[in-house]
C-alpha positions in Angstrom: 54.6 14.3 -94.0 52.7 12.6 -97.2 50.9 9.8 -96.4 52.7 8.1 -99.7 55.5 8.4 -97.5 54.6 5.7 -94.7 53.9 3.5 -97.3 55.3 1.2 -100.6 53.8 -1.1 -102.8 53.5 -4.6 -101.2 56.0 -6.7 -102.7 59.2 -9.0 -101.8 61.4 -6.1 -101.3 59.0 -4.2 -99.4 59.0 -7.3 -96.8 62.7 -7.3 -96.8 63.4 -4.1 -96.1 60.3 -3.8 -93.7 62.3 -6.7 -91.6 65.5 -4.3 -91.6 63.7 -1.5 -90.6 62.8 -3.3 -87.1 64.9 -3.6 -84.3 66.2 -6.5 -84.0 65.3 -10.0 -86.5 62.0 -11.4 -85.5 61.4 -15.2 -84.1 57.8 -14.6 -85.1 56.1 -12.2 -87.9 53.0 -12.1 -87.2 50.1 -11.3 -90.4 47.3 -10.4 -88.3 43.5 -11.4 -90.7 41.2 -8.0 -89.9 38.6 -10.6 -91.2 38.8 -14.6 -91.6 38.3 -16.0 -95.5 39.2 -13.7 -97.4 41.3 -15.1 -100.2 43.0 -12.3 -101.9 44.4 -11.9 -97.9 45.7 -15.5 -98.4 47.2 -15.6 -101.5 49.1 -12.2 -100.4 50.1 -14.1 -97.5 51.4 -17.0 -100.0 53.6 -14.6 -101.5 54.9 -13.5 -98.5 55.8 -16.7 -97.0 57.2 -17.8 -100.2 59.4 -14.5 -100.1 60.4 -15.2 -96.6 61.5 -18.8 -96.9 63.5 -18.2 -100.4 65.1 -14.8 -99.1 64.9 -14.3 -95.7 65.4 -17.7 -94.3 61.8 -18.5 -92.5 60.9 -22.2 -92.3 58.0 -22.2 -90.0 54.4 -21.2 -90.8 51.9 -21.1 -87.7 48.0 -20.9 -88.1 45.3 -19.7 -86.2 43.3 -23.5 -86.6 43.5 -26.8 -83.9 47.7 -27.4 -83.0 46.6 -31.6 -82.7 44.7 -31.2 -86.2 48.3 -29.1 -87.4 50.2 -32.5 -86.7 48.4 -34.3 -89.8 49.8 -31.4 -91.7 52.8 -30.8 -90.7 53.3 -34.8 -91.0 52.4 -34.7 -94.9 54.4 -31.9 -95.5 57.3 -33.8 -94.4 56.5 -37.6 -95.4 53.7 -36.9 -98.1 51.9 -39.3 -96.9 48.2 -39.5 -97.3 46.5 -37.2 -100.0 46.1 -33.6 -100.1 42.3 -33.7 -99.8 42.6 -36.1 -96.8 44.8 -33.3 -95.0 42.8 -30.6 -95.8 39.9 -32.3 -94.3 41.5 -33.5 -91.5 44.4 -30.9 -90.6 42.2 -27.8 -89.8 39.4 -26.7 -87.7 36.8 -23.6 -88.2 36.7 -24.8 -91.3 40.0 -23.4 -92.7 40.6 -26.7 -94.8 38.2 -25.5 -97.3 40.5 -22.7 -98.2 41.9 -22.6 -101.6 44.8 -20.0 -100.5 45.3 -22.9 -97.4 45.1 -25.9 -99.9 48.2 -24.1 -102.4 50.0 -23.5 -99.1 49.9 -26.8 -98.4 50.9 -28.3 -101.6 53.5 -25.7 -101.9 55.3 -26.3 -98.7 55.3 -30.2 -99.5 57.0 -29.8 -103.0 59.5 -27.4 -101.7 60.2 -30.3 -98.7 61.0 -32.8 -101.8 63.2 -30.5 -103.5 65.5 -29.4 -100.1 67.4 -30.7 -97.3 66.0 -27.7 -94.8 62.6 -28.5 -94.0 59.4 -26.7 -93.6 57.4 -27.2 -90.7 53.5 -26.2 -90.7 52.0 -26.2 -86.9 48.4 -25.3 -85.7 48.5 -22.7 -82.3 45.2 -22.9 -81.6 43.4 -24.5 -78.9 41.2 -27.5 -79.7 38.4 -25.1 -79.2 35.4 -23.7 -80.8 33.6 -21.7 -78.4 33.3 -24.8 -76.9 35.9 -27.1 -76.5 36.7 -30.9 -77.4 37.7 -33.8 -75.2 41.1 -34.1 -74.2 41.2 -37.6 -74.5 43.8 -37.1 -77.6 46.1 -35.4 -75.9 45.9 -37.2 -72.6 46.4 -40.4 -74.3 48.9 -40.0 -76.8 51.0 -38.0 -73.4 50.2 -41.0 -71.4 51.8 -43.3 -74.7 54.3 -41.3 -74.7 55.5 -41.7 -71.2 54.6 -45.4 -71.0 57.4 -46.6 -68.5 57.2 -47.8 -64.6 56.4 -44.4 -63.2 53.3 -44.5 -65.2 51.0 -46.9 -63.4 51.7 -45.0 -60.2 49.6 -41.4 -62.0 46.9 -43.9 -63.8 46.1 -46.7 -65.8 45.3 -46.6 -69.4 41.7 -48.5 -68.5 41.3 -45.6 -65.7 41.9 -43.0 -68.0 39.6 -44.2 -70.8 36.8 -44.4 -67.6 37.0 -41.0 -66.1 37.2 -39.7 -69.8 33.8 -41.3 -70.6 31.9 -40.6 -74.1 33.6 -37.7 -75.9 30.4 -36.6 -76.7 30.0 -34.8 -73.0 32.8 -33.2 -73.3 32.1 -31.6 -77.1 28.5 -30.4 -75.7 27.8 -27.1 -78.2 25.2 -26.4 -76.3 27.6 -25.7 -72.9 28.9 -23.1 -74.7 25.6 -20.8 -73.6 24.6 -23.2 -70.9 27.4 -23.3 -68.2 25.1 -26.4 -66.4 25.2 -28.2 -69.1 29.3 -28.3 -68.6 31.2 -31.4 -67.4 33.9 -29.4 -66.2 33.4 -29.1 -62.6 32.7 -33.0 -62.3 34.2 -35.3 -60.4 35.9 -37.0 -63.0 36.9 -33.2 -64.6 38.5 -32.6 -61.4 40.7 -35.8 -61.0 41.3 -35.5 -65.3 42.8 -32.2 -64.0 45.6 -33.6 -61.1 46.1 -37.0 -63.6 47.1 -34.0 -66.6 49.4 -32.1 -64.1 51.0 -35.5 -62.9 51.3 -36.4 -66.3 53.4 -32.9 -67.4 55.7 -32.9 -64.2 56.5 -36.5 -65.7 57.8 -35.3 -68.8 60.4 -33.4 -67.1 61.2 -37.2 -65.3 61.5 -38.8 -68.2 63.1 -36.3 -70.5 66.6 -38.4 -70.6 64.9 -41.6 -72.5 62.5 -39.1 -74.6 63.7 -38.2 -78.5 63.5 -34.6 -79.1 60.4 -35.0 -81.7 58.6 -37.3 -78.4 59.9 -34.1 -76.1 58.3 -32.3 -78.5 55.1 -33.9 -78.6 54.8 -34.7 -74.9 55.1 -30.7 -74.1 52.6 -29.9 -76.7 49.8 -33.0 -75.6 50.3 -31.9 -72.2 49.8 -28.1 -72.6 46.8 -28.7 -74.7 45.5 -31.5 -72.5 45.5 -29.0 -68.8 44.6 -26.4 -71.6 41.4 -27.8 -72.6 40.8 -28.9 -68.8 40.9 -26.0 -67.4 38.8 -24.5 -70.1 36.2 -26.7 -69.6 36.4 -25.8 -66.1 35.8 -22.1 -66.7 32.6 -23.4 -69.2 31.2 -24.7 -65.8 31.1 -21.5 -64.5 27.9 -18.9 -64.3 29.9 -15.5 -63.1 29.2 -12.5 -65.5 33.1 -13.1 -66.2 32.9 -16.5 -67.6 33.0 -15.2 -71.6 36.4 -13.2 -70.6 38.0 -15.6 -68.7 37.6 -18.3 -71.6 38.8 -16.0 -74.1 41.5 -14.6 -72.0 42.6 -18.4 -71.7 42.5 -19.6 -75.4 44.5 -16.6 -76.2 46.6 -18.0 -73.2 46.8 -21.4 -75.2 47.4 -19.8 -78.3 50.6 -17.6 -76.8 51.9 -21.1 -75.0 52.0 -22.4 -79.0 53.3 -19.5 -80.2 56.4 -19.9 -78.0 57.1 -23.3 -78.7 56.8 -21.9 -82.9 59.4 -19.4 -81.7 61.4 -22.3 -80.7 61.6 -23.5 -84.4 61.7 -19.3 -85.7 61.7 -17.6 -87.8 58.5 -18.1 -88.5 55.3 -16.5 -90.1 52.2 -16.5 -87.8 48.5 -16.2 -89.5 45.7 -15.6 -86.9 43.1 -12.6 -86.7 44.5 -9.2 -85.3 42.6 -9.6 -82.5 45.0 -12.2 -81.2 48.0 -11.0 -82.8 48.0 -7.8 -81.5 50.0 -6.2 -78.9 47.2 -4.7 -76.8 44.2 -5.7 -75.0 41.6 -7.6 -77.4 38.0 -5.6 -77.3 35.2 -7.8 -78.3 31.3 -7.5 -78.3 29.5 -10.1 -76.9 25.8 -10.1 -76.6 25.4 -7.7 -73.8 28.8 -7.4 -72.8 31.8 -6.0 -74.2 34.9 -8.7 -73.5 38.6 -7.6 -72.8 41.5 -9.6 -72.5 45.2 -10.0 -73.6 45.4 -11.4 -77.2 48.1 -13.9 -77.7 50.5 -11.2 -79.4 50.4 -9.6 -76.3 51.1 -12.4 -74.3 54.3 -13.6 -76.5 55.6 -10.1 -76.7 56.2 -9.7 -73.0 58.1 -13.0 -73.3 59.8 -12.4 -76.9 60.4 -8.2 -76.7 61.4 -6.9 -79.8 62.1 -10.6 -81.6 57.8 -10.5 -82.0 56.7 -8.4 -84.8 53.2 -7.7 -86.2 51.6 -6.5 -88.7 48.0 -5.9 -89.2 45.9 -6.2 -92.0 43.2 -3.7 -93.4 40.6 -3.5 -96.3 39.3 -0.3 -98.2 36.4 -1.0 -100.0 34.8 -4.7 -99.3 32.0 -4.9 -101.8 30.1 -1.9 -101.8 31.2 -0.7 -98.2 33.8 2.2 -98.5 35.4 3.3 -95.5 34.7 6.9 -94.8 37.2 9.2 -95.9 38.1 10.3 -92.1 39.1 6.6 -90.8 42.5 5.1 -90.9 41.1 3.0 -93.9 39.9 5.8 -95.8 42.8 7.7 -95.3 44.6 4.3 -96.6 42.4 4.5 -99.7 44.3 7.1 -101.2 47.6 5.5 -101.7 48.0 4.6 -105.3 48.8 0.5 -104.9 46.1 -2.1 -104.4 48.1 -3.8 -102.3 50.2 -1.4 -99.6 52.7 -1.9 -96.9 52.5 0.8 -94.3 54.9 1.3 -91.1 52.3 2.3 -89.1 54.5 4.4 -86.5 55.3 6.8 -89.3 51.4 6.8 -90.4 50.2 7.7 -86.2 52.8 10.9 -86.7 51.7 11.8 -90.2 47.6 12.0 -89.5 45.8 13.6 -87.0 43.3 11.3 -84.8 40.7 10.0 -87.7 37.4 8.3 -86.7 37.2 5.0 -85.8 35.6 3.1 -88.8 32.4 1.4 -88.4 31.8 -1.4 -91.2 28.6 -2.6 -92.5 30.2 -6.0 -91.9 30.3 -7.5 -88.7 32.8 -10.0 -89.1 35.4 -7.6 -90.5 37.5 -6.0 -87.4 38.5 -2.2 -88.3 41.8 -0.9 -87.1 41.8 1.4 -84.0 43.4 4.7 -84.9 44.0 4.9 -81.2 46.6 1.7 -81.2 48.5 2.4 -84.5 51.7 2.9 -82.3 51.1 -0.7 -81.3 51.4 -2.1 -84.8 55.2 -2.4 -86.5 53.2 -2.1 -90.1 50.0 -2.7 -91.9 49.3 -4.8 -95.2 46.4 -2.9 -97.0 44.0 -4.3 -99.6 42.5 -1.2 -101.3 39.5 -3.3 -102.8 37.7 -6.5 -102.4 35.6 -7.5 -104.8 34.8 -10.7 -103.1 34.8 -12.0 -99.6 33.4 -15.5 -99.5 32.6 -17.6 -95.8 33.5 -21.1 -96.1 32.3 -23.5 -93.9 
């Protein structure tokens, strides 16, 4: 088989008939990011979302960036309320805001919501979380606002809450990322923050009847982020050499809980590095250690089956580092389009075990030859002339 033959120019038909050629209609697509800010990646990913909501009927879009900070954008994309810098600033973590191909996302999804009667909706799926993590005092208090009734003084008192919260600033502790001591999590107040959150959630099911869908909505998401974050801090506290894996293992565990509550509002197009879109265990190093877990694509596949799709992204040439012509990306060099669509299944039967390619940069995550039977299909960007960190 010619390798042209796995593959077609990347284009709105190419998307179309790569979603026929799957077995059944996704909930989710997921684009996985083999490396974060690149922008050509992005404004690919424009077109495609653009293409999917005009042709294919998509109106969800899902980002790997904070799901509470994803409210202030999913708000102004429906209200236009505020101003687009405001949202950009306030509406995405790990500094994804400063993204121009994020920013025309943005501005295009609210003047397509002034111009139709079917909405968009924009949602974060990560976790609140750096490699630390933030206080869940916004999500146990809006939950607890949102469930204001006579049941609620019996779980805890506003004034209680705001006590055993304390200064956010203990919780937010960068440097308890490194340091487990340094870690609130295992405190007393952690601990009884922990049964208040899991009171808090069964009460949702309690008061469901009087609840809106949008409140039912926003209840389920506060309280999965708010025993989330808990229990993440938790694991923070801990000094086993399986702390690092258990907390990524959990915010891909967070991320996968979003994910399925995206599917709810599906089809939708998901944006997140492959390592957490992918179907198969997540290999990281880390220091001294090399950290395995499920990713989130994992996770939501065993729940959504065939209705989860992914496809992986992959760069040739990123500045002056060309991938050797024996790895998957060197093999991928050799199409004749810039930009490439590939259904990876055909390309694992056409080529022969290549190399695994080793990059000169370390933030750029090459595909494993051994796992292409895992991926429905791979965008690939032939050249990069620029990638630029934003921060």
């Amino acid at each position: 088989m010619n390798i042209k033959d796995t593959a077609r120019q990347l284009d709105g038909a190419g998307i179309s008939a790569f979603l026929r050629s799957l077995p059944a209609e996704p909930l989710l697509l997921g684009l996985g990011e083999a490396r974060h800010f690149v922008g050509e990646l992005g404004e690919l990913r424009n077109e495609i979302f653009r293409h999917l909501v005009e042709h294919e009927g998509y109106r969800s879009f899902a980002i790997e960036s904070d799901c509470l900070m994803g409210l202030v954008v999913d708000d102004y994309i429906a209200t236009g309320a505020g101003t687009l810098d405001d949202v950009m600033e306030r509406g995405f973590s790990h500094g994804f805001g400063a993204s121009p191909a994020n920013r025309e996302l943005v501005r295009w999804m609210r003047a397509y919501n002034e111009e139709h009667d079917e909405k968009l909706r924009f949602f974060g799926f990560d976790g609140p979380l750096e490699y630390w993590a933030a206080s869940p005092r916004q999500a146990l208090t809006a939950l607890h606002a949102l469930l204001d009734g006579p049941l609620l003084p019996a779980v805890v008192t506003g004034e209680t809450l705001d006590t055993l919260l304390g200064p956010d600033d203990r919780w937010s502790n960068e440097a308890a990322a490194m340091d487990p001591s340094q870690s609130i999590g295992r405190s007393a107040d952690a601990q009884r923050l922990r049964l208040i959150a899991d009171d808090l959630v069964a009460l949702i099911g309690t008061q469901a009847p009087q609840l809106s869908a949008e409140d039912r909505e926003r209840a389920a998401l506060y309280g999965r982020t708010a025993t989330g974050l808990l229990r993440y801090h938790y694991w923070m506290a801990d000094a086993s050499p399986a702390r690092w894996t258990r907390l990524s293992a959990l915010r891909d565990a967070m991320m996968a809980a979003n994910l399925r509550a995206v599917a709810e509002h599906g089809p939708a197009l998901v944006f997140a590095g492959n390592l957490h879109l992918q179907r198969n265990k997540s290999l990281m190093p880390f220091g001294d250690q090399l950290l395995e877990w499920w990713s989130a694509g994992a996770i939501t596949a065993t729940h959504l089956g065939d209705r989860y799709a992914f496809l992986a992204s992959a760069f040739g040439t990123v500045a002056d580092d060309a991938p050797p012509p024996d790895t998957v990306e060197g093999i991928l060099s050799t199409l004749p389009w810039d930009h490439s669509l590939v259904d990876a299944r055909r390309l694992a039967e056409a080529i022969t075990m290549p190399d695994p390619r080793v990059s000169r940069d370390f933030a750029y995550f090459p595909l494993d030859p051994a796992q292409l039977d895992m991926i429905d299909g791979v965008v690939f960007l032939k050249f990069l002339k620029q990638v630029v960190e934003l921060s």
